[in-house]
N, C-alpha and C positions, 0 to 999 in steps of 0.2 A: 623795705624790700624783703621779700623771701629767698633764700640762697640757697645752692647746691651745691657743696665743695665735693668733686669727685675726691678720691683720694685716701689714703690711710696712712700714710708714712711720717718722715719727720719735717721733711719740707710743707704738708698739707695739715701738722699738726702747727707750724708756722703760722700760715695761711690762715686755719680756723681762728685761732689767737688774734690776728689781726682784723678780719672779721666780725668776729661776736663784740667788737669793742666801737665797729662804725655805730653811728647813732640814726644811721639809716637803715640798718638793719632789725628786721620784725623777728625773723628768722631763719638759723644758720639751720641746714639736717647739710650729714654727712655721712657716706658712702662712700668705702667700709669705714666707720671710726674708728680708729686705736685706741688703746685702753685708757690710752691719756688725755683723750680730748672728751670726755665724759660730761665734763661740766661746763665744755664751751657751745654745743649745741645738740639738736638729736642725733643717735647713731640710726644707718638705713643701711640694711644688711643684703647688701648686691654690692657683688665684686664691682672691681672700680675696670677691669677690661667687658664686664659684658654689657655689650653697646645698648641691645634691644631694648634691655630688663632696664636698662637707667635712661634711653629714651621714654619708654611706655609709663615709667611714674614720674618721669619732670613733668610731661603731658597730665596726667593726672592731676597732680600737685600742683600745676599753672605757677611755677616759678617766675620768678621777676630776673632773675641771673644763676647761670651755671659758670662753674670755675673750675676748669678741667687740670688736675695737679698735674699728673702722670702722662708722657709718650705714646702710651703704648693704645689707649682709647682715642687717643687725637689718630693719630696711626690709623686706625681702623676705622674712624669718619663717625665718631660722636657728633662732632662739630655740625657735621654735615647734616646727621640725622635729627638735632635738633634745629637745627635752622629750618627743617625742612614744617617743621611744627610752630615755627614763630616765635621760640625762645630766643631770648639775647646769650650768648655763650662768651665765652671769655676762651680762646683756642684757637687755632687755625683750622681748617679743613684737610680732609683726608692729603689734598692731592698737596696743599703747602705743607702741611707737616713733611712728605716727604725729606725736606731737609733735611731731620735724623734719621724718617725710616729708613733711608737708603744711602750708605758712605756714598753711592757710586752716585745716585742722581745730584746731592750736593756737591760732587767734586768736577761734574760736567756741567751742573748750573753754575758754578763759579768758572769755568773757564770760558763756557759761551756768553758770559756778563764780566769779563775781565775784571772779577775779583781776585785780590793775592791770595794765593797757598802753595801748597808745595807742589812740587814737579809729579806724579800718579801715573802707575800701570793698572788695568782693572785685569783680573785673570778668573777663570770659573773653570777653566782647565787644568788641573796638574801639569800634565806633561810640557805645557806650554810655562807656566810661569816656571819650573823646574829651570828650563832650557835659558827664560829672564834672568833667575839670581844665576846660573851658573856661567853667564859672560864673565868674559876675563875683565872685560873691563868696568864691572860692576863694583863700587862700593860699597861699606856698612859702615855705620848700622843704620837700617831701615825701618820703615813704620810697617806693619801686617794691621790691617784692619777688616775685620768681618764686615761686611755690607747691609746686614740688619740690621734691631736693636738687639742687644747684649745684655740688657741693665748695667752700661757703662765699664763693662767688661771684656768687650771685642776689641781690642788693642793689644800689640804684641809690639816691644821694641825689640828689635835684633841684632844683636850685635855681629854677628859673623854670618855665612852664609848657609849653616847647619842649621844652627837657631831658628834662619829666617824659612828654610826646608821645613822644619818640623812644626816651625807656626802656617807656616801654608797650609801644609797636607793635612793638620788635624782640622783648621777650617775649613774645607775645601772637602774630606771625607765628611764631614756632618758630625764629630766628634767631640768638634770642642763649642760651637754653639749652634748645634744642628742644622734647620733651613738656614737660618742667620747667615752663618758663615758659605753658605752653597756660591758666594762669589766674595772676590775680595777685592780692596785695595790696598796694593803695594806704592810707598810713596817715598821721599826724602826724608830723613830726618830735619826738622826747625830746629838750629839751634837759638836759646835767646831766652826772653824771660815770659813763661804760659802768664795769662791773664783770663778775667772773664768781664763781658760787656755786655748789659742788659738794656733793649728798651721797650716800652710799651707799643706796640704798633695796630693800626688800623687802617691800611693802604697803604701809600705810601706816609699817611703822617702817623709821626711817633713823638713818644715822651724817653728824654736819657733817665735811665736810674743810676742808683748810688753804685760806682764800682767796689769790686770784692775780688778775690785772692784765692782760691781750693787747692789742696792738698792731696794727691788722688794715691799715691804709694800710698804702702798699708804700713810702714816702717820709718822711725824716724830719718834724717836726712834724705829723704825720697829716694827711701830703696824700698825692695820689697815688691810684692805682686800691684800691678793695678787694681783700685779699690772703685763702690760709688764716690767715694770722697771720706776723709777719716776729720776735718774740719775746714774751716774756714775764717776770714776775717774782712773787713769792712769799714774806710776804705782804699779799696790798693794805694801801699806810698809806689806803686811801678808806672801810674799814668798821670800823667800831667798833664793840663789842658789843652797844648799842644799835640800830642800822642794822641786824646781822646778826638778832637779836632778831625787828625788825619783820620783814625777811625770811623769817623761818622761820614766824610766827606767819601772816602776811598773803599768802604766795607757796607757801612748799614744805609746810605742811602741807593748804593747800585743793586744790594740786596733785593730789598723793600719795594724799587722799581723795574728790578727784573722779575719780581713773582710776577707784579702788577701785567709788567709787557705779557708774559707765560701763561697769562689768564690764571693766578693759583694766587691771590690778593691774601694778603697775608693777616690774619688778625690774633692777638695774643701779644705773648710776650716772647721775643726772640733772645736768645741768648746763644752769643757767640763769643768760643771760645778761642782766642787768638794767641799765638807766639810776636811776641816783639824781637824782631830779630834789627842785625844788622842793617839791614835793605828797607824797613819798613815793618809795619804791623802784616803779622797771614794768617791768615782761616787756617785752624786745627780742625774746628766742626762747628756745628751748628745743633744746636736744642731748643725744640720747640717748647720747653716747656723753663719755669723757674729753674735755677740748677737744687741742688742738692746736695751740699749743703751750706749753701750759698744763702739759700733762702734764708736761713734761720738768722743769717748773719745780719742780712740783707732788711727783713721786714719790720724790726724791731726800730731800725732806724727813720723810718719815713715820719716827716714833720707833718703829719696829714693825715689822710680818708683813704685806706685802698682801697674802701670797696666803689668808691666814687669813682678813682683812676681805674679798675676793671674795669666798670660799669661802662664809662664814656670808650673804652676800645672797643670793648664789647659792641656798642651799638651805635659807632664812627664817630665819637665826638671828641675825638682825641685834639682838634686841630684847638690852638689857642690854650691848651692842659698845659699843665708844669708841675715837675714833682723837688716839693722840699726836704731834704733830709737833714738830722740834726748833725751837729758839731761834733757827738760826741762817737767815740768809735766802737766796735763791733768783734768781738772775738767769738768764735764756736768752736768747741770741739768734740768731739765724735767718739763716744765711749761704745765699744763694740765686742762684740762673742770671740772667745779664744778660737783661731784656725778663721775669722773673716779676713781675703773674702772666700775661703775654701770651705768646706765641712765644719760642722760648728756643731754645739752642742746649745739645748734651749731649757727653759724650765729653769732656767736658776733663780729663787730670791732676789732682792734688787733692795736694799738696804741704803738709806741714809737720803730717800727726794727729798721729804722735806724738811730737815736741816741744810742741803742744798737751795733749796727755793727759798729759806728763809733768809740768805743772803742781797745785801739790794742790788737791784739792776741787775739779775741773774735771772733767766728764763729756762726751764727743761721741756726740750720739745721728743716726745716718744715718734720711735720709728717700730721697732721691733717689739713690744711688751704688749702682755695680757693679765687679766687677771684670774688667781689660781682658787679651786675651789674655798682657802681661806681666806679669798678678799685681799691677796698680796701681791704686788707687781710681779711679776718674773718675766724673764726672756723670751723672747717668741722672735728671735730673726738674728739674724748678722751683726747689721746697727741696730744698735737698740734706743741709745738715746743721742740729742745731741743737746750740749749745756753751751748755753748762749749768753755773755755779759757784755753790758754796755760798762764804759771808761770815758774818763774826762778825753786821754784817750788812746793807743794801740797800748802801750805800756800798761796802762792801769786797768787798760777793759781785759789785756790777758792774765795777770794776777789775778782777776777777780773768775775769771772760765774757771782756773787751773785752781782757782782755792774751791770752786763748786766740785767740779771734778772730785776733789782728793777726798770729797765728805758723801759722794755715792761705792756702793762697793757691790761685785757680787763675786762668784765662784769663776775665774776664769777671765775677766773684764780685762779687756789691753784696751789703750791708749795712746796713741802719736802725744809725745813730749817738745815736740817744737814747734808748736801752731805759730804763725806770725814771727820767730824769733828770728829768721831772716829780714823781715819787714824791718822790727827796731834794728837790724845789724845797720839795715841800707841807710835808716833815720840818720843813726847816727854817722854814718859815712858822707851825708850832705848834710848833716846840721838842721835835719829836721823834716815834716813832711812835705810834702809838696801841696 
C-alpha cells in the first residue's frame, strides 16, 4: 500500500516507525516530516492543518491509506474531504471529531447518552459564571476548561475561588487561548486514579489496545503547569480486567453507539481519558486522535501489523480484528526545552542520539528537532524528543528510558524523574502486576 501519515510530531514519528516496518507497505510519504523521520519514509512539505493542500495531493498521489496524527485536521474535516475523494482515511469526520473540538459538545454528548463524568456548568458570560463561582455554597477546587482545542493546554485546576476567577476571565476575554477559550466549562473536580483507554473503532465495532499511563504536570510529583504530556508507560498496573470490563460496557460501547444514533459514526482511534474514582470509572475527555505521549509507549508494543489494524477501521473491517501485544512493558520519557510548557528557547545542539539508540530495545521518537546548517540535530519545539524502552518488564523497561535519557544532552534540557515510579510503588504494594 502507499501511505499518508499526516503529522510531524513525536507521536507521528511513532506512527511512521511502526509503518515503514509493515510489509504491506510500498510506501510511507509524510507531511510535515520531523528531522528525525528522515529515513523512515518521504518528507511532503504541507503543514499537517492545511486541509485543501493535503486533500489536493492524496487525490493526486492515489493513496491506498491516510493516517491522520493530529486533532486539529480531523477538527476541520480532512476526513471528510477525503472521503469525499474515495480515500480510505484512518480519523473520524469533522462532525465526530467534535468530541475534543468542543469540551462542551462532549460533555452534553455524554450526558444526553448517560455516560459517567463529572457534574458541568458551560458559561461564555463573565458576569454570569462570576455570579456561579461566587455562591456561597460553591466548593473548590474546580476544573476551568476552554472549549476548544488548546494543544492540550486548556485546563486550569482551581483551587479557591480567585484562582477559579482569574482562569475564567483570562479564557473567556480571549487571552489565554483566544477563540478557544470564548466559552468554557466549569466542572467538579474527579478525585481517583487518571487513566488512558484506547480502542480502534469503525461504527460501532472496535478493537481494545494496550492500556498506558501519561504524565501531564510539567514537574516531578505532578506539580507544575499542565503539559502535552512529559512521558508515559505501558501497561497501566491501575486497570484490571474487571475495571477495563466496566469501561467498555459503561463508556466506550454507549459512546460508539451514540455517535452512531447522532448520525456522526465514528471512525479512528478513540481515546478516552478517564478518572477511576470511588463511584466508578468518568470521562475527563475524549481525543480523537492516538495520545501523545502515549503513543510512543503504546506502538512499540503491538505483536502485529498496524498498518493492517488502521487499514480494516479505515475501511470498516474492524469486526472479527484483535490486537496482540507483547509481554514485555513500555516506558517513555519526554526530554523537553527549559520554560516548556511556557516560553522556551530553540537552536540548541542535541548531543549523545546515537549512543542513546545504541542501547537495546530503546527507541528515540523526535517531536521538536531540525537540522542545523551543519547537519546537526538541534531544538526546534517544547518536546523535543521522546526515548522510549521496552523491559522484561515496568522495572527494567524504566532503567533502561532513564539510562537512554541520561546519554542525550543539550543546553537547557529538563526532564520529569519519575516516570512509572508510582506504577512499581503500586506493584509492589499488591505483589505484582495485575
Amino acid at each position: 500500500m502507499n501511505v499518508l501519515l499526516v503529522g510531524g510530531g513525536g507521536r507521528e514519528h511513532a506512527l511512521a516507525w511502526a509503518l515503514s516496518r509493515s510489509p504491506r507497505t510500498r510506501r510511507l510519504d509524510i507531511s510535515p516530516a520531523n528531522a528525525g523521520m528522515a529515513d523512515l519514509g518521504r518528507a511532503i512539505e504541507i503543514p499537517a492543518h492545511d486541509v485543501e493542500a493535503l486533500a489536493s495531493h492524496a487525490e493526486r498521489e492515489g493513496y491506498d491509506l491516510v493516517v491522520v496524527g493530529p486533532e486539529v485536521p480531523l477538527v476541520d474535516g480532512l476526513a471528510d474531504r477525503l472521503a469525499r475523494s474515495g480515500i480510505a482515511v484512518f480519523g473520524p469526520t469533522s462532525k465526530a471529531a467534535q468530541l475534543e473540538g468542543s469540551k462542551v459538545f462532549a460533555k452534553r454528548f455524554m450526558s444526553r447518552h448517560g455516560i459517567p463524568t463529572a457534574d458541568y456548568e458551560v458559561f461564555d458570560d463573565q458576569d454570569a459564571a462570576s455570579r456561579y463561582l461566587g455562591e456561597q455554597e460553591r466548593t473548590f477546587p474546580l476544573v476551568i476548561k476552554a472549549d476548544g482545542l488548546a494543544g492540550g493546554k486548556g485546563v486550569v485546576i482551581a483551587d479557591d475561588r480567585d484562582s477559579a476567577a482569574g482562569a475564567v476571565e483570562a479564557m473567556l476575554s480571549g487571552r489565554a487561548f483566544g477563540d478557544a477559550g470564548r466559552r468554557v466549562v466549569v466542572e467538579e473536580l474527579l478525585v481517583g486514579r487518571e487513566v488512558s483507554f484506547f480502542v480502534l473503532a469503525s461504527g460501532t465495532d472496535f478493537v481494545e489496545l494496550a492500556t498506558c499511563q501519561d504524565y501531564k504536570r510539567a514537574e516531578d510529583g505532578d506539580c507544575g503547569p499542565n503539559t502535552g504530556g512529559m512521558g508515559a508507560y505501558s501497561p497501566s498496573v491501575f486497570l484490571d480486567p474487571k475495571t477495563r470490563a466496566q469501561i467498555v460496557d459503561t463508556i466506550v460501547r454507549p459512546t460508539l453507539g451514540g455517535l452512531v444514533r447522532d448520525e456522526r459514526p465514528y471512525c479512528g482511534v478513540l481515546y478516552v481519558g478517564l478518572m477511576l474514582t470511588a463511584s466508578g470509572p468518568r470521562v475527563l475527555e475524549y481525543n480523537v486522535r492516538f495520545g501523545d505521549p502515549e503513543t510512543q509507549a503504546l506502538v512499540p508494543r503491538l505483536d502485529g501489523d498496524w498498518l493492517e489494524l488502521l487499514h480494516a477501521a479505515a475501511t470498516g473491517s474492524l469486526r472479527g480484528t484483535t490486537a496482540s501485544f507483547k509481554r514485555q512493558a513500555a516506558v517513555c520519557v519526554v526530554m523537553a526545552s527549559a520554560g516548556y510548557p511556557g516560553p522556551h528557547d530553540t537552536g540548541a545542539p542535541i548531543a549523545g542520539l546515537e549512543r542513546a539508540r545504541a542501547l537495546a530495545d530503546v527507541l528515540v521518537f523526535h517531536a521538536g528537532t531540525r537540522r542545523d546548517s551543519a547537519g546537526r540535530f538541534v531544538t526546534a519545539g517544547g518536546r523535543v524528543l521522546s526515548v522510549t524502552a521496552l523491559g522484561r518488564d515496568l522495572a527494567d523497561a524504566r532503567r533502561r528510558a532513564y539510562e537512554a535519557v541520561e546519554r542525550i544532552h543539550w543546553a537547557g534540557e529538563r526532564h520529569r524523574s519519575d516516570i512509572a515510579q508510582d506504577a512499581l510503588a503500586f506493584e509492589g504494594r499488591i505483589g505484582g502486576q495485575p
